[in-house]
VEXDREN-2710 file (C-alpha; in Angstrom, 1 decimal):
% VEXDREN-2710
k/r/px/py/pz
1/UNK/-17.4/-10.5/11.5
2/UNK/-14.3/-8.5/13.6
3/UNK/-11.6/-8.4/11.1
4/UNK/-8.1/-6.7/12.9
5/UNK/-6.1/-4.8/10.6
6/UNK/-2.4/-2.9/11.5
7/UNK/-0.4/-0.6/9.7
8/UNK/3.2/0.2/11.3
9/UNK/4.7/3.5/11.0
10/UNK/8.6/4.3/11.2
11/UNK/11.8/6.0/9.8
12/UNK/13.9/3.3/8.1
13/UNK/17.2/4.5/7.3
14/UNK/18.6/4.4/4.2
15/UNK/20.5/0.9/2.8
16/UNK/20.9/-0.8/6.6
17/UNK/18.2/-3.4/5.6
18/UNK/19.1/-5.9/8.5
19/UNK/18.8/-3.0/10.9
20/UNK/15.6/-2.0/9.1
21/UNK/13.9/-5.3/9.5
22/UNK/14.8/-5.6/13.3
23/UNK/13.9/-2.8/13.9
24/UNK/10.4/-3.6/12.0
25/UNK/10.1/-6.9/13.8
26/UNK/10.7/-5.1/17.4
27/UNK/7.5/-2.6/16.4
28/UNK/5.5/-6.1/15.7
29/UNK/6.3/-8.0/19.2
30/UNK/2.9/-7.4/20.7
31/UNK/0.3/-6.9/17.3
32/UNK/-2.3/-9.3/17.3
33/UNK/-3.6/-8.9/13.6
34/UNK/-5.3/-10.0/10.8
35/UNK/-3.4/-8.2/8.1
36/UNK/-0.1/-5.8/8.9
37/UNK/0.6/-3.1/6.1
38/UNK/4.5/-2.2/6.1
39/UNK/5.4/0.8/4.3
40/UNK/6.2/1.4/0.4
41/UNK/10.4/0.1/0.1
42/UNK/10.0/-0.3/3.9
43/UNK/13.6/-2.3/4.2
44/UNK/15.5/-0.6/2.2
45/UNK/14.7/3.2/2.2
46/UNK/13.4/5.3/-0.9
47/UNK/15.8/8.0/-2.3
48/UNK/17.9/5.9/-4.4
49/UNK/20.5/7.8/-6.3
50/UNK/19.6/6.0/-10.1
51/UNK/18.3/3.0/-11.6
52/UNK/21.7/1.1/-10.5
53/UNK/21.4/1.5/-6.9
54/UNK/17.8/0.5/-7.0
55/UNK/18.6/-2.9/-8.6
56/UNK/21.5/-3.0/-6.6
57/UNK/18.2/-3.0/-3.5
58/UNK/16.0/-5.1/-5.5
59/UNK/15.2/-9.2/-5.4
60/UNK/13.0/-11.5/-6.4
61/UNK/9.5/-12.5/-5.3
62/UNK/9.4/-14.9/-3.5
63/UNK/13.3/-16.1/-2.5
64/UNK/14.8/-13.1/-1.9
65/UNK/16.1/-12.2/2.0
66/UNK/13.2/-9.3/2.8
67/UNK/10.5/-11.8/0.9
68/UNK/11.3/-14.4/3.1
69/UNK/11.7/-12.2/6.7
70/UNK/8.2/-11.1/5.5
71/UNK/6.9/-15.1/5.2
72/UNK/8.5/-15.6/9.1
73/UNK/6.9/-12.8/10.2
74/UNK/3.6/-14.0/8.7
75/UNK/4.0/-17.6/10.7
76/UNK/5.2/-15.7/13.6
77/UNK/2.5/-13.4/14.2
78/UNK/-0.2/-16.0/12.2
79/UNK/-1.1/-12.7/10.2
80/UNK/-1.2/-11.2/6.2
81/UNK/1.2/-9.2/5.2
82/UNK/1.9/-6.6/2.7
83/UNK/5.0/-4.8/2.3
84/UNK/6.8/-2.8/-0.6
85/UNK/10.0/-3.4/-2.1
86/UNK/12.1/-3.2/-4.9
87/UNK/11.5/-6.2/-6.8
88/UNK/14.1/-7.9/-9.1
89/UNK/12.4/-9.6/-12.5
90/UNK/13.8/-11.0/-15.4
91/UNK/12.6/-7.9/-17.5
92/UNK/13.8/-5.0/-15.0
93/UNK/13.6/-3.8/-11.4
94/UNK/9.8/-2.6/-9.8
95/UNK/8.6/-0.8/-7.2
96/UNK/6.1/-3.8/-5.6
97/UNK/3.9/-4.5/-2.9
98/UNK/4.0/-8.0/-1.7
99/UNK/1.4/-10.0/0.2
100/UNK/2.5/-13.0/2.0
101/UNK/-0.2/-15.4/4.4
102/UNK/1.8/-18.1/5.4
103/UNK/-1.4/-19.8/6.9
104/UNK/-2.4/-20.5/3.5
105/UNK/0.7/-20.2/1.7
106/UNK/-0.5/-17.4/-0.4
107/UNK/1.8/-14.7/-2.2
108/UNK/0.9/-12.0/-4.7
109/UNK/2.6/-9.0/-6.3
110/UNK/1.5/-5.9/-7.2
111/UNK/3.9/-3.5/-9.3
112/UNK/3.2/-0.2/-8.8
113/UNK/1.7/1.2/-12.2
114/UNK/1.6/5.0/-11.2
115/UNK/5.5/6.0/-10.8
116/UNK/6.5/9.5/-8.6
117/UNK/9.0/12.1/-9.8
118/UNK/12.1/10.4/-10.0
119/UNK/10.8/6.8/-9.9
120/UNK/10.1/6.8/-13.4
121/UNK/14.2/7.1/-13.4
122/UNK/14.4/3.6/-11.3
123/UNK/11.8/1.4/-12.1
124/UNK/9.9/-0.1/-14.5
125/UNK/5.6/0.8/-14.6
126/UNK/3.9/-1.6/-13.4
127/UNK/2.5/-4.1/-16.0
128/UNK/0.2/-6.8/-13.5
129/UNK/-2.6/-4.3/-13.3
130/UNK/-4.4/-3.9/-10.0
131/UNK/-5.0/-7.4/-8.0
132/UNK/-7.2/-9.1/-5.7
133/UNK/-7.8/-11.9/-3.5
134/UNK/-9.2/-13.6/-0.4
135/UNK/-7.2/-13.8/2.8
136/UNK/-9.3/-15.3/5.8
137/UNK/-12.6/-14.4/4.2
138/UNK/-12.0/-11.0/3.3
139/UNK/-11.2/-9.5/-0.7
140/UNK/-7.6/-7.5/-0.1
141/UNK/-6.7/-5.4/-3.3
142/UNK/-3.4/-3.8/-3.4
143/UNK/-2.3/0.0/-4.2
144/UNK/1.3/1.6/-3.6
145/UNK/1.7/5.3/-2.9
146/UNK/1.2/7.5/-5.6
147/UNK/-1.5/5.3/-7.1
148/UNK/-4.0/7.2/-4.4
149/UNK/-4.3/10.6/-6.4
150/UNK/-6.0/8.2/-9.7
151/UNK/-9.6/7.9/-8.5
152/UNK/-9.3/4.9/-10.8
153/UNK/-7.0/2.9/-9.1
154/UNK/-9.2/2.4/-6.2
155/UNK/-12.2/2.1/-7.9
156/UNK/-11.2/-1.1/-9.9
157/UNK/-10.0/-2.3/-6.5
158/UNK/-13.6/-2.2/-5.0
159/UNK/-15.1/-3.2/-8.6
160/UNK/-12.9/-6.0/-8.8
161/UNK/-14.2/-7.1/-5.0
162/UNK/-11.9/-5.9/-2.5
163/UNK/-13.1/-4.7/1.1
164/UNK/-9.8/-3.9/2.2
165/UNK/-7.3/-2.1/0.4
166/UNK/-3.7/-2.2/1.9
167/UNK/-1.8/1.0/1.2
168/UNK/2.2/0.8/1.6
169/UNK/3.7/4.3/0.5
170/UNK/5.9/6.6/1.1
171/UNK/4.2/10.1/0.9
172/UNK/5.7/13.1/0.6
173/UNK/3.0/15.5/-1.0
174/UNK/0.4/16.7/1.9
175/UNK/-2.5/15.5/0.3
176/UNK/-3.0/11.8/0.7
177/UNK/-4.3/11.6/4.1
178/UNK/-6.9/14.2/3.2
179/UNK/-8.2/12.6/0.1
180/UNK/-8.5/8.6/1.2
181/UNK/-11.2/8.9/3.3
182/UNK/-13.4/10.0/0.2
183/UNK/-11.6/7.2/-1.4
184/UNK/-13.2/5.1/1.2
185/UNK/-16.2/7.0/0.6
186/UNK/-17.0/7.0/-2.6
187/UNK/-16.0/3.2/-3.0
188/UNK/-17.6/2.1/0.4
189/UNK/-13.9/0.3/1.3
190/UNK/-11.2/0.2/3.9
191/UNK/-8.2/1.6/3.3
192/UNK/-5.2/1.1/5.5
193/UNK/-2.4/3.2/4.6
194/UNK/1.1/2.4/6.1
195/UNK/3.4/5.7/5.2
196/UNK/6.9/5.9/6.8
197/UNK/8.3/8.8/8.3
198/UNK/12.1/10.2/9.0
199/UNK/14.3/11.3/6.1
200/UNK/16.1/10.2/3.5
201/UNK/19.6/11.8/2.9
202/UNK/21.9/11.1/0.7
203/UNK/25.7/11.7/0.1
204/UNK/25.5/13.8/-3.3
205/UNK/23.2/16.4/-1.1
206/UNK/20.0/14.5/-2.0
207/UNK/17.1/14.9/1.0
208/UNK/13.5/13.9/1.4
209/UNK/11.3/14.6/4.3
210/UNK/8.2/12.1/5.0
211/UNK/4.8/13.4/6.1
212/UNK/4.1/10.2/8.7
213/UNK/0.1/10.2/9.6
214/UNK/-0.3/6.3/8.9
215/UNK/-4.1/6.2/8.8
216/UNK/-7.3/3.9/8.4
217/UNK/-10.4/5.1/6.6
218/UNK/-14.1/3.5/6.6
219/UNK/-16.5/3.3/3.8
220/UNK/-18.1/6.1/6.1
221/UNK/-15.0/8.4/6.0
222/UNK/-14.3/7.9/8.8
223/UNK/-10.8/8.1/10.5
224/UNK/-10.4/5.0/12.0
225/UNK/-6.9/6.1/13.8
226/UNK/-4.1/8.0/12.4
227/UNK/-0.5/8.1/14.0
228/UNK/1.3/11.2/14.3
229/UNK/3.7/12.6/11.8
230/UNK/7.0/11.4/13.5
231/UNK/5.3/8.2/15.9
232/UNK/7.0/5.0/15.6
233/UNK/4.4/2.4/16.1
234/UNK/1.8/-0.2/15.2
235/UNK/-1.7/1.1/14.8
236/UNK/-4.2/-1.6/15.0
237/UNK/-7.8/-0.7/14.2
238/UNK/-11.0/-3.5/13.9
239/UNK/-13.4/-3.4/11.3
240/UNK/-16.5/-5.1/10.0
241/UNK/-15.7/-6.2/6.4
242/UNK/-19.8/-6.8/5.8
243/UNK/-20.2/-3.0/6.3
244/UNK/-17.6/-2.8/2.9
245/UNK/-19.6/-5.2/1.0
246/UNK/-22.7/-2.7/1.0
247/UNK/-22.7/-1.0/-2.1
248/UNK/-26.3/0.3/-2.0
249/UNK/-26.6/4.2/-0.5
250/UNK/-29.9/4.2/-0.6
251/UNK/-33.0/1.8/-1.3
252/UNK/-32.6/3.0/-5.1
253/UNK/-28.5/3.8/-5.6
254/UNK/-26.0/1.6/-6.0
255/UNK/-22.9/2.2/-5.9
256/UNK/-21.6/0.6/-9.2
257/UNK/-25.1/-0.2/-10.8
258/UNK/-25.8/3.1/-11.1
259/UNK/-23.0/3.6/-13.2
260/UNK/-23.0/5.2/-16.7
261/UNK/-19.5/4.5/-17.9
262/UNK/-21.1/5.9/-22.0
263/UNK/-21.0/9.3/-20.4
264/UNK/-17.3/9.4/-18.4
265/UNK/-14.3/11.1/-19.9
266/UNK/-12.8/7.5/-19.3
267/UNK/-14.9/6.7/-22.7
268/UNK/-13.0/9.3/-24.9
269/UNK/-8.9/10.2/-25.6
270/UNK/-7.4/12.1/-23.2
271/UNK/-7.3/15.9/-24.4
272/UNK/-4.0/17.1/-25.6
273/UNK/-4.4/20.7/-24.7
274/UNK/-5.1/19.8/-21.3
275/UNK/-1.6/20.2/-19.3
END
């Protein structure tokens, strides 16, 4: 089974959210896809200035004007989507990944549950834990960002049953595209990462420089593609989901049979004197 998956790369600029989704639907003209990854707060830019501003950028799921640009998109180019955004609830604003597949009329939200630096200022942790479903016969599972330095994250993705993990974010740290691929390894997934690139600055002096290198990884490690730091584009990539629903690595290992959760730190309290 070919399965075509696209992550788009660019430098949104801060607040200008109709220029920031024409300029998003100009990148898309000629993707042919089966899922497109946008970038974490792809419309609306990332360096908010406090909690008021983001709410001031946030709506809700599915009715508000970036939710709904994302469900014509999704009939446009007959493909899944997932982007982030800041999403308005009746209990507080959260940074979310949506997916929209208009074929099937399918949405789901993921909330981001492991906050950056000053995000824990703006939003709410996420509370939905980490979801999956089926979108044209393959298991999509859902991480935002930051959520890539917690092994944990993407291994209840794949233990959960997802093949493909769509990856909005907005990195800043160096690491992320180093560390994915034995993500993909050690969970035997794809991971398509959509990061933004640009700058963020704000009036009161505020600045924050993106690190760009939009990648997919295979349950090999391998690099599928990777964009440049400062390219503005769609990188489309095809894969064979089957080779992600392999778990065995060799005739007697499994991937999560051979499990022994009894002797993981995950079974005792965290230590207090580690800092």
């Amino acid at each position: 089974m070919e399965w075509h998956v696209a992550v788009v790369q660019y430098a949104p600029r801060f607040g200008d959210v109709r220029g920031n989704l024409d300029r998003v639907d100009a990148l898309l003209q000629d993707v042919s896809a089966d899922l497109i990854v946008l970038p974490e707060l792809f419309a609306t830019g990332y360096l908010f200035q406090d909690a008021a501003e983001a709410a001031a950028y946030a709506e809700p799921v599915p009715d508000g004007p970036i939710c709904q640009r994302l469900a014509e998109w999704s009939r446009k180019y007959d493909a899944a989507i997932v982007a982030g955004i800041a999403e308005r609830a009746q209990d507080g604003v959260y940074n979310s990944a949506v997916l929209v597949d208009a074929r099937h009329d399918v949405w789901m939200v993921y909330r981001k549950i492991h906050l950056f630096m000053d995000e824990k200022d703006w939003f709410r942790p996420g509370n939905l834990g980490f979801r999956v479903t089926q979108i044209r016969g393959v298991r999509v599972g859902i991480m935002v960002c930051f959520d890539w330095i917690f092994p944990e994250a993407t291994r209840t993705l794949a233990m959960k049953g997802a093949e493909v993990i769509a990856h909005p974010a907005n990195l800043v740290l160096p690491y992320c595209q180093q560390a994915t691929p034995v993500r993909s390894l050690e969970n035997r997934v794809y991971i398509a990462t959509a990061n933004r690139t640009g700058e963020d600055v704000r009036p009161n002096g505020q600045r924050l420089q993106f690190t760009g290198h939009s990648q997919i990884t295979a349950p090999d490690a391998r690099v599928l593609g990777r964009l440049g730091a400062d390219e503005e584009r769609v990188l489309t990539v095809t894969i064979d989901p089957e080779t992600a629903r392999r778990k065995w690595v060799t005739s007697r290992n499994h991937l999560f049979l051979d499990r022994r959760p009894e002797y993981y730190t995950d079974a005792v309290p965290f230590c207090p004197g580690i800092i």
